[in-house]
Steps between C-alpha positions, in 0.01 A plus 500: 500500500223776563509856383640653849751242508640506087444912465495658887724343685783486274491885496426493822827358665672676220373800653594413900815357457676787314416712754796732618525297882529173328708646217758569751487088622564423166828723463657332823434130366484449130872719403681191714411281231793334325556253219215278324189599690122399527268768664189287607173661472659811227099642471560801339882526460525789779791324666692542109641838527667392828728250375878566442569436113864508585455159781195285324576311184158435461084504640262211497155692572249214661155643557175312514251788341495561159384839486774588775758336268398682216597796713814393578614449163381888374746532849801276367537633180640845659765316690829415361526137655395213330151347639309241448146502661330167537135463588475235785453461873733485739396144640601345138823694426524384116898534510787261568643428864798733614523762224445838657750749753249672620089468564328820571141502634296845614170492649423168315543250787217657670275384217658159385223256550800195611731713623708219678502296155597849330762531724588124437517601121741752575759247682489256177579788229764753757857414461619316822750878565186702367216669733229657506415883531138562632287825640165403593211612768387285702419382912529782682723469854225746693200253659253775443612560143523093386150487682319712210720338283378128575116662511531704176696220286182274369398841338808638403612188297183441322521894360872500446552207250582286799765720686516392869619792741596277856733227323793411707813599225793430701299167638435366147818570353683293830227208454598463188841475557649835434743698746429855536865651559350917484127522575418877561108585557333848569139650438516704159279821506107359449214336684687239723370187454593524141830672552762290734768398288783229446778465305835415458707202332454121544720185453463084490604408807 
């Protein structure tokens, strides 16, 4: 891991995803959680102040970066929920099969490097009545928007710790065997290729 990517970058996306635009994402998503839940790709813990103490038992915290993790915990230990943070990738979910109520991802899915096995992960360790509560950017619907998109991505990813902005949400979440049952999308305030958003819940079909 070079400097930019151990000492910038974790500040970096620290920095751009608590921004006030995506703040307000967060706060639609990540208070629906219920029961035993795993948030995949925690980074800094800004999704912790969201959660309901008085509807989660408890948090499993997965996140890949350390220094983002170490974040996260200074994060957890204001909260009054129990949480456990774990440092692994989504791909290799180191926890047994149909634990958790509720997954919550945010602006992770853009940057999983095997999203669809990710999203595979998440199927084994869900509950078979459990779902998943996501709010991520992504493909935008406008032709002249997803064009820049599709140009700037080789770029964007290598200086973003591998964040993709024109993935396909709702597509990978159906491929991979998920229902959708309330998908809402809109551009947030911010430079447009960056800023079409999706979220909502999802379920094994």
């Amino acid at each position: 891991m070079g400097f930019y990517s151990k000492y910038i970058l974790p500040k970096l996306i620290n920095c751009t995803c608590s921004v006030s635009t995506v703040s307000r994402q967060r706060a639609k998503i990540v208070p629906m959680a219920k029961g035993k839940v795993l948030e995949i790709g925690i980074g800094s813990g800004l999704n912790l102040p969201f959660y309901q103490k008085d509807q989660v038992k408890a948090i499993w915290g997965l996140e890949p970066q350390g220094e983002l993790l170490s974040m996260a915990r200074e994060m957890g230990e204001t909260q009054d929920i129990p949480i456990r943070f774990l440092q692994a990738s989504a791909e290799e979910i180191p926890l047994d099969k149909q634990q958790f109520d509720t997954i919550v991802i945010t602006y992770t899915l853009c940057s999983i490097p095997k999203a669809e096995q990710a999203l595979q992960e998440m199927i084994r360790v869900l509950k078979p009545n459990g779902q998943v509560l996501f709010c991520e950017h992504g493909a935008a619907p406008d032709p002249a928007v997803l064009k820049w998109q599709n140009r700037i991505n080789p770029i964007w990813k290598r200086v973003g710790g591998g964040c993709n902005l024109n993935r396909d949400i709702p597509g990978l979440f159906q491929a991979a065997g998920f229902h959708i049952p309330n998908l809402q999308t809109m551009y947030i305030p911010g430079w447009r290729p960056a800023c079409f958003n999706y979220w909502g819940n999802a379920i094994i079909k």
